[in-house]
N, C-alpha and C positions, 0 to 999 in steps of 0.2 A: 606848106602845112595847112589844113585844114581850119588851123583857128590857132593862134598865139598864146592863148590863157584858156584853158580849161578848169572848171570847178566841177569837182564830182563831191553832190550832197548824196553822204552816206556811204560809207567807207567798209562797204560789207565784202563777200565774195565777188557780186556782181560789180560795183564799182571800181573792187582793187584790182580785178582782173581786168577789167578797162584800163588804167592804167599801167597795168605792168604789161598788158602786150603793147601800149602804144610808147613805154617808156623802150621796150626789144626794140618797136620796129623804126626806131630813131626820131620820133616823135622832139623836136626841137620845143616845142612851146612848154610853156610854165603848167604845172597838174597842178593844180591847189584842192584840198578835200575840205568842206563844210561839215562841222561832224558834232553828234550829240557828248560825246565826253574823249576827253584829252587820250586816253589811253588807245583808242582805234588809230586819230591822228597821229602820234606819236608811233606808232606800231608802224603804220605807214608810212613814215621818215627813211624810219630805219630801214625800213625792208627798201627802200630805192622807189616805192613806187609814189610818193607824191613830193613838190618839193619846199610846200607849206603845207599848215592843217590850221584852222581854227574854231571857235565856238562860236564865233559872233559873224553874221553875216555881212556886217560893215568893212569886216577887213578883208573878206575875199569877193566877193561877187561884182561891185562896179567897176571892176578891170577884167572881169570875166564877160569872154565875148560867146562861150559856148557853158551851157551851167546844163548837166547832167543831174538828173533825178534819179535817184539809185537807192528808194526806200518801201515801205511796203504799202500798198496803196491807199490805206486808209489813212495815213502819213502823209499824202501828197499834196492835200489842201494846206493843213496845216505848214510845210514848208511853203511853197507858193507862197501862201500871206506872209511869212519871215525873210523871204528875199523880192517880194515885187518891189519896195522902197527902193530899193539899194540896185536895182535892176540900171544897166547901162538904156541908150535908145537903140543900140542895134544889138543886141545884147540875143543871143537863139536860147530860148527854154527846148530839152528835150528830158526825153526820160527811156526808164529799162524796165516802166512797171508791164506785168502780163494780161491787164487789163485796160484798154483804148477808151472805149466809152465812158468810162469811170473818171480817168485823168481827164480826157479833152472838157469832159465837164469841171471840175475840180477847174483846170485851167483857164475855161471862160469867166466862173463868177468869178476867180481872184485878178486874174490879169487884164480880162476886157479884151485887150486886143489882142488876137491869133494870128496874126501874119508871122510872128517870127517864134513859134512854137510848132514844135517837130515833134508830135508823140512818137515812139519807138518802143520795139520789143525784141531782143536780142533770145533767139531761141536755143541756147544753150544753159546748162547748168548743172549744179553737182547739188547733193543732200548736204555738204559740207558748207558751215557757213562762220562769218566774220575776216575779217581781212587776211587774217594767217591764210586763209583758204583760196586765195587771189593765186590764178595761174594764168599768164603771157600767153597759154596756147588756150586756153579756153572757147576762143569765137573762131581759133582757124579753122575755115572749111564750114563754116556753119551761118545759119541764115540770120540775118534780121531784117523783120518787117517794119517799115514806117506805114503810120496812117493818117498822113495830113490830111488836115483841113482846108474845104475850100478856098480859106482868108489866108491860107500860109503862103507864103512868098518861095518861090522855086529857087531862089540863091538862096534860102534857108535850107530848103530841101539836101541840096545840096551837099554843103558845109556838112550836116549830119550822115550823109550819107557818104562822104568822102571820108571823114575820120572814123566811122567803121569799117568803113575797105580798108582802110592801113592795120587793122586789125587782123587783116586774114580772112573777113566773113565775107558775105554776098549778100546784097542787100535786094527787095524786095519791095512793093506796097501793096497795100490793102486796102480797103474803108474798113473804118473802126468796125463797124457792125460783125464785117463778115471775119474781121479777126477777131473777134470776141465770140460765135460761133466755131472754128474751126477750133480755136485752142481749149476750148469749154469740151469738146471729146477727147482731143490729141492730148492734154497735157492737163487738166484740173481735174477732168475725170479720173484719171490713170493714178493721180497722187489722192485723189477722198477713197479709192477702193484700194489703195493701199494702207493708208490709215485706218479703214473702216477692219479690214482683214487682221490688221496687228492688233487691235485695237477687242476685235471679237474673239481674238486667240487667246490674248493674254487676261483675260476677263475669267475665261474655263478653268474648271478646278485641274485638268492636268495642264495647264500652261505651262511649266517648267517642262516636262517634259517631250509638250509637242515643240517649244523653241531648242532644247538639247537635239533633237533627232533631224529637225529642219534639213532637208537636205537643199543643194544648191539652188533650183530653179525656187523655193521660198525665199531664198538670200537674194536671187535676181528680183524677183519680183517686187517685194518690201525694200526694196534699197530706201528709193524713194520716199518711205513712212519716215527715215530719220532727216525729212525736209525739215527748214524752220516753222515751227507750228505755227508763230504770227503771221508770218510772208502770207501761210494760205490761208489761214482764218481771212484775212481780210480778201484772197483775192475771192473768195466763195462769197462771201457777200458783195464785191463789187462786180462780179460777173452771175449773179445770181438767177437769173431769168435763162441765159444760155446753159447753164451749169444745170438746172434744174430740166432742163427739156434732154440735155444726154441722159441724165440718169431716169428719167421716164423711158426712153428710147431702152437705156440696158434694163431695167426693172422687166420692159414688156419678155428683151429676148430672154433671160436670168429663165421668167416666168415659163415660156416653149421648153428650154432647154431642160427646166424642173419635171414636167408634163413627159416631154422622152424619156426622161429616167424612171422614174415612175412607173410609165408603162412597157417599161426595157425596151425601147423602141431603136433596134440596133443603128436599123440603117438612116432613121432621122438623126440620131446622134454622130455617129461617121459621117453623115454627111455637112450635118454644120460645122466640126473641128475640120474635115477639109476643106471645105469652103475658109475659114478661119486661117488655116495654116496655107492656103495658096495667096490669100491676101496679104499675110505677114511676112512672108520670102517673097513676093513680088515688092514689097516697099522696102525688105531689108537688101 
C-alpha cells in the first residue's frame, strides 16, 4: 500500500471520491476524513467511504502518514496552520487544489520545510458537489499532475504518486508555473465563460424564456456554471495573473470574430470555426 493511514481534509466530491475509488480498488489502509461539521463526516461513514471522521485535528493527523488537502484554496492556509502542530516527522502533505503556485506558497510560510510536500491536481471533476457526490470511477483513465518542489524528497513523490495510480489515473509533472498557465485556458477559463454566459442570460427580461427553449448544446455548454461558486471564486483569484492573460488572449479573438460579423465576412468566419472545429476533433 502506498501509505497505511490516510487523512483526506475535506470531505467534498473531490475528497470522497479519493476514497471510494481507493476503498474499490482494495485500498488496506485506514481513510480517516478531517472535516468542518459532523454531518459530511458522518455521511462518509456511512457511505463506506471513510472509516473515521473528526473535527479536531489532534485525533486524526499524527498517525496520518499521507494527509490530502481537498478544500478550496483560499482554505488551504488556513488548514495548514490547524494541522502543522500535530503533523508526524515523516508525515507527506499533499493536495487536489487546481492552483500550484497559490498552495506551494500557502505551504512554505506555514510548514517551512518542503521536502515532504507533494502539491497535486487531479484533473477530473463533475459540477456536482458534497460527499453524496464521491464516485470510485471518478479519476479512472484520467490525469493528475504533481508539481514538486525542488526541496521535495523523491520517496515522497512517490508515495503520492503511487496512491493515485491505484486510483485508475495516470500521473504526470509539471512546474507549478506552467500548470497554473495551461489550466488558466483548459479549465478556469472554460468555467468564468460559463458563469459569465448564464449569468448575462438570466439578467435579460426574456430569461425565462430563452432557459425554456435552451436546446442541448446550451445544456452542454453551462453544465459547468452549476460548479461550486466558492471552489472558483477563490481559484480566480488564486490564479489571477494566468486567468487574466487567457481571457485578454479570448477578449482580442471574441474582438476579430465581432469585426467578421459585422462586416459579413463569410470566408474569415468559416474559416476560423474550422480552424476551431479541426482542433476540437483532433483533442477529442
Amino acid at each position: 500500500m502506498p501509505c497505511k493511514h490516510l487523512c483526506i481534509i475535506g470531505l467534498g466530491m473531490i475528497g470522497g471520491s479519493l476514497a471510494a475509488a481507493l476503498k474499490q480498488k482494495g485500498f488496506s489502509g485506514h481513510i480517516s476524513a478531517l472535516v468542518r461539521g459532523a454531518e459530511a463526516g458522518k455521511r462518509g461513514v456511512e457511505l463506506g467511504l471513510v472509516d473515521q471522521y473528526s473535527l479536531n485535528p489532534a485525533d486524526v493527523i499524527p498517525s496520518a502518514d499521507v494527509i490530502m488537502l481537498a478544500v478550496p484554496m483560499l482554505s488551504m492556509r488556513q488548514q495548514l496552520a490547524a494541522i502543522a502542530a500535530h503533523l508526524s516527522d515523516d508525515a507527506i502533505v499533499t493536495d487536489a487544489g487546481s492552483v500550484k503556485a497559490a498552495f506551494i506558497a500557502d505551504a512554505k510560510m506555514v510548514l517551512k520545510d518542503m521536502s515532504r510536500v507533494v502539491p497535486g491536481h487531479p484533473i477530473a471533476g463533475r459540477e456536482k458537489t458534497g460527499v453524496d457526490a464521491a464516485d470510485a470511477t471518478l479519476y479512472e483513465g484520467k490525469r493528475v499532475l504533481l508539481t514538486p518542489t525542488e526541496q521535495t524528497l523523491p520517496e515522497a513523490i512517490l508515495k503520492v504518486q503511487q496512491l493515485w495510480e491505484l486510483t485508475g489515473a495516470s500521473v504526470e509533472s509539471l512546474t507549478p508555473e506552467h500548470h497554473d498557465r495551461v489550466l488558466a485556458a483548459t479549465s478556469h477559463l472554460p468555467h468564468i465563460l460559463a458563469y459569465t454566459l448564464v449569468d448575462t442570460l438570466a439578467t435579460q427580461q426574456e430569461a425565462e424564456e430563452i432557459f425554456r427553449y435552451a436546446a442541448g448544446g446550451f445544456r452542454d455548454f453551462s453544465r459547468i456554471a452549476s460548479s461550486d461558486p466558492v471552489m472558483w471564486r477563490d481559484v480566480c483569484i488564486s490564479n489571477r495573473q494566468a486567468i487574466l492573460q487567457s481571457m485578454d488572449s479570448l477578449e482580442a479573438h471574441l474582438k476579430s470574430l465581432r469585426q467578421s460579423i459585422e462586416a459579413s465576412d463569410a470566408d474569415r468566419l468559416e474559416a476560423t470555426f474550422h480552424r476551431a472545429k479541426t482542433a476540437r476533433d483532433k483533442f477529442v
